[in-house]
C-alpha positions in Angstrom: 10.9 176.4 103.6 13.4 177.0 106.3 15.6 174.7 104.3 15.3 176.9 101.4 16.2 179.9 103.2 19.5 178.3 104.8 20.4 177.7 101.2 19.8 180.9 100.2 21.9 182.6 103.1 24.4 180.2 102.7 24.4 181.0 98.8 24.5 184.4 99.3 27.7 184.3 102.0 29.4 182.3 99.4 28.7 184.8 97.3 29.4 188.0 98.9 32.9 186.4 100.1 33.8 185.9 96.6 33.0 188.8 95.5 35.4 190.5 98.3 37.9 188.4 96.9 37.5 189.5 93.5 37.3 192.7 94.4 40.5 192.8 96.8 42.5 190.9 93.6 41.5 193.5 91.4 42.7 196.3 93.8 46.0 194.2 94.0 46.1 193.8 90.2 45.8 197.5 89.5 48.4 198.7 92.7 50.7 196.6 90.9 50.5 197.6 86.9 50.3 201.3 88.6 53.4 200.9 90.7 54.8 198.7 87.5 53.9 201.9 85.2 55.6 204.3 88.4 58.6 202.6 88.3 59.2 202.4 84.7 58.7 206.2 84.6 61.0 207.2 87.3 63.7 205.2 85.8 63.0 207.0 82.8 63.5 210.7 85.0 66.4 209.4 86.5 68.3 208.5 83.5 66.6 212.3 81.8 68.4 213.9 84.7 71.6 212.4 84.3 71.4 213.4 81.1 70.6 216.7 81.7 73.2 217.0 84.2 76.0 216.1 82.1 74.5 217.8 78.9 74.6 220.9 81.4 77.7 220.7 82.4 79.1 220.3 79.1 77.2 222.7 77.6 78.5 225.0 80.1 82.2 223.7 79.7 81.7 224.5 76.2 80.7 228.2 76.2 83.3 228.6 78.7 86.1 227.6 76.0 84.2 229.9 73.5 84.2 233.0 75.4 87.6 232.1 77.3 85.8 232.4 80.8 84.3 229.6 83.0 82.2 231.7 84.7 80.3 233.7 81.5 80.0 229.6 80.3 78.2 228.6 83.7 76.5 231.6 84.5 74.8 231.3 81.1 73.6 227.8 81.6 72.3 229.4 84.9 70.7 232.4 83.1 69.0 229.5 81.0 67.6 227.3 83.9 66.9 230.6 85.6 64.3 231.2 82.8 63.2 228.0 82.7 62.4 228.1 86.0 60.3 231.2 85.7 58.3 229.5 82.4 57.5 226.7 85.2 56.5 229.2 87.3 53.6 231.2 84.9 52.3 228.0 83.8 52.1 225.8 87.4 48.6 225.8 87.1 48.0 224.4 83.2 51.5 221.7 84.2 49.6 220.5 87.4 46.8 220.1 85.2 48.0 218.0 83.3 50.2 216.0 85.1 46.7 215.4 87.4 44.9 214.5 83.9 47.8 211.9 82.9 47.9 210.1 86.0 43.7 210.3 86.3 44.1 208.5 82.7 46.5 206.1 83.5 44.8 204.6 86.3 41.3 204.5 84.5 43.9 202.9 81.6 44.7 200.1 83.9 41.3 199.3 85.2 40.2 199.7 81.7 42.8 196.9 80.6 41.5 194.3 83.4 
């Protein structure tokens, strides 16, 4: 009897430590796909705002040579941003929404995945 119940302790150490591990590589496997999945997407922004930074300052270099002025050309890209900026502003609440939704999916994606 008392050999059957060292067994069974011993069994059920074995156990739980395995488990832990499991459960620790796991953790490890879904830091890394969302910090794989981070990094991809910031690479992404970064090159968007480059983009958008030289799209803006040619676009702005542009309507400057149209209406012979370089201040109407970059004061209208400004009047552009500066609406875009107030868009952001009326809709924080439905964008933070979503960007909370997206990231919520994409981490129940890469458990999901396992």
């Amino acid at each position: 009897m008392k050999e059957h119940l060292n067994t069974i302790v011993n069994e059920s150490k074995e156990y739980f430590q395995i488990r832990s591990e499991l459960i620790q590589l796991q953790i490890k496997k879904t830091t890394a796909k969302l910090l794989a999945q981070s990094s991809s997407g910031l690479l992404i922004v970064l090159v968007a705002m480059l983009l958008l930074i030289f799209g803006s300052l040619s676009a702005a270099f542009y309507l400057a040579d149209l209406y012979q002025s370089l201040y109407k050309g970059f004061a209208i890209v400004s009047v552009f941003y500066f609406a875009l900026l107030l868009i952001f502003i009326l809709f924080s609440k439905k964008i933070k929404k979503q960007f909370t939704n997206l990231f919520i999916s994409a981490l129940f994606n890469s458990e999901n995945n396992d």
